[in-house]
C-alpha positions in Angstrom: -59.2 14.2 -45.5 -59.1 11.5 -42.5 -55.8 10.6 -44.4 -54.2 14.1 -43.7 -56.0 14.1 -40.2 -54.3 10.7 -39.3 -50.7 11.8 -40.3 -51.2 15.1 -38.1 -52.0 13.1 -35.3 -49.4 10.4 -35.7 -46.5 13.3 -36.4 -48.0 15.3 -33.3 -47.6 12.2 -30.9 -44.1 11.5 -32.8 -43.0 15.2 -31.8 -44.5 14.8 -28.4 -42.3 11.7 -27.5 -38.9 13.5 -28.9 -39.9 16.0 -26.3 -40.8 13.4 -23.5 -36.9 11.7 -24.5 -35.0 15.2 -24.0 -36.8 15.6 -21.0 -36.0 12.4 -19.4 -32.8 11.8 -21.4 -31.1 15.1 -21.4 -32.8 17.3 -19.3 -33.6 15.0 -15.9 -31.7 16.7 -13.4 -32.9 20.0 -13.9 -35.6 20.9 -11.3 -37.9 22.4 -13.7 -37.7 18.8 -15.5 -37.7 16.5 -12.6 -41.0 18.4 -11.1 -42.7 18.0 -13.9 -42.3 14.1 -13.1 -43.2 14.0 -9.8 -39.6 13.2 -8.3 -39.1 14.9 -5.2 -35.8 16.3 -5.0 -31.9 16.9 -7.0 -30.7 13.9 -5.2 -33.6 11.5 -6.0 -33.9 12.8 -10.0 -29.8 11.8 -9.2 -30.9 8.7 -8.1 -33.1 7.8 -10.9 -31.4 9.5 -13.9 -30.0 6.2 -15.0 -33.6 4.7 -15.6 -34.9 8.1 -16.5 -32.3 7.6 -19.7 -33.5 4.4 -20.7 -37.0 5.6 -20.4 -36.2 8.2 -22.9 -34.8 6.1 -25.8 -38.0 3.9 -25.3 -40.0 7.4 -26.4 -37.7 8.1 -29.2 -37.7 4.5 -30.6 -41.8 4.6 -30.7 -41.5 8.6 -32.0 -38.6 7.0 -34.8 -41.0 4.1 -35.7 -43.7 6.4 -36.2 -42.2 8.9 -38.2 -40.7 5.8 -40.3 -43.9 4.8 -40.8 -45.3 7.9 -41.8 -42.7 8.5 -44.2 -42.9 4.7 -45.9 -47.0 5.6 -45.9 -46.5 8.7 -47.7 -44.1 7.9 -50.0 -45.7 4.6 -51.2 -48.4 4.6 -53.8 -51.5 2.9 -53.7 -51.8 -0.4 -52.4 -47.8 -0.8 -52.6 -46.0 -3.1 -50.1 -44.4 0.2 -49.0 -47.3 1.9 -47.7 -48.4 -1.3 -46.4 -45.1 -1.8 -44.6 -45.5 1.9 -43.5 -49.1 2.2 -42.2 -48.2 -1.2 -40.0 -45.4 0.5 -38.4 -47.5 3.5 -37.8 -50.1 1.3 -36.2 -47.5 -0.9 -34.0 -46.1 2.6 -32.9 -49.0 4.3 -32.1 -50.3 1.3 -30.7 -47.5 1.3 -28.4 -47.4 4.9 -27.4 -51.3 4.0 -26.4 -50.4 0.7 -24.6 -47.4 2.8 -22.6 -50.2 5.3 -21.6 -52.6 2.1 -20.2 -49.6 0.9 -18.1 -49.0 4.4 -16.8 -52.3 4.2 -15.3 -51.7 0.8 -13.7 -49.1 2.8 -11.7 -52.1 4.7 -10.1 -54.9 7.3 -10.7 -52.2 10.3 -9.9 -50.9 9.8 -13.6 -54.4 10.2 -15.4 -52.9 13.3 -16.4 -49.7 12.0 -17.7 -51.0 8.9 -20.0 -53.6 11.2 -21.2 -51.1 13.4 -22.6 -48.8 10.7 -23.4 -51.9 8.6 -25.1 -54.5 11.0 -26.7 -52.8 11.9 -29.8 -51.2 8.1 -30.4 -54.9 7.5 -30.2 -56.8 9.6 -32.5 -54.0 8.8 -35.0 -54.6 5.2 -34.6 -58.5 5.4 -35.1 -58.1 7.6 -37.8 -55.9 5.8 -39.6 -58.2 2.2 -39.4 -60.6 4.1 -40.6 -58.2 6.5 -43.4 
């Protein structure tokens, strides 16, 4: 059961940043996108849209890594090198997404709100898995 509760989590924080990289990646200059983040107008989400990108592909790589993981750890039997190899990269992933959220807070206390959402899930699917 902790398992099945881990892989929920890990997928759910995999989804979660594929919809953080469209929104930074593909959707940045649209207002409803670029408020969401705090940037105050079109010409500054212009401004930044370059790093806003690159930010994006650094979400999908940890949501790719995870679901990578998730599949290796799924498909691989019992103590085979492939679930092994698959529940590290789910750990290293989640482990990231968490560390991301951390560093979002040392950018200030008005982003509690965004490395909780970006770092609860990636969390509970991390405990869960030590403990799966």
């Amino acid at each position: 059961m902790v398992t099945i509760l881990a892989t929920v989590f890990a997928a759910l924080a995999a989804l979660l940043h594929v919809y953080i990289f469209v929104m930074e990646s593909v959707q940045w200059t649209q207002p409803r996108v670029w408020r969401r983040f705090g940037v105050r107008d079109q010409q500054a989400a212009e401004t930044t849209k370059p790093m806003a990108y690159n930010q994006g592909f650094y979400n999908l790589f940890l949501a790719i890594g995870a679901g990578l993981g998730l599949v290796l750890f799924l498909v691989g039997g019992e103590d085979t090198p492939l679930r092994a190899a698959g529940l590290a990269l789910v750990l290293f992933s989640l482990g990231s997404m968490v560390a991301a959220a951390l560093v979002l807070l040392t950018t200030g206390m008005k982003y509690l709100r965004a490395a909780l959402i970006q770092g609860t899930l990636p969390l509970i699917g991390f405990v869960l898995f030590l403990f799966a």
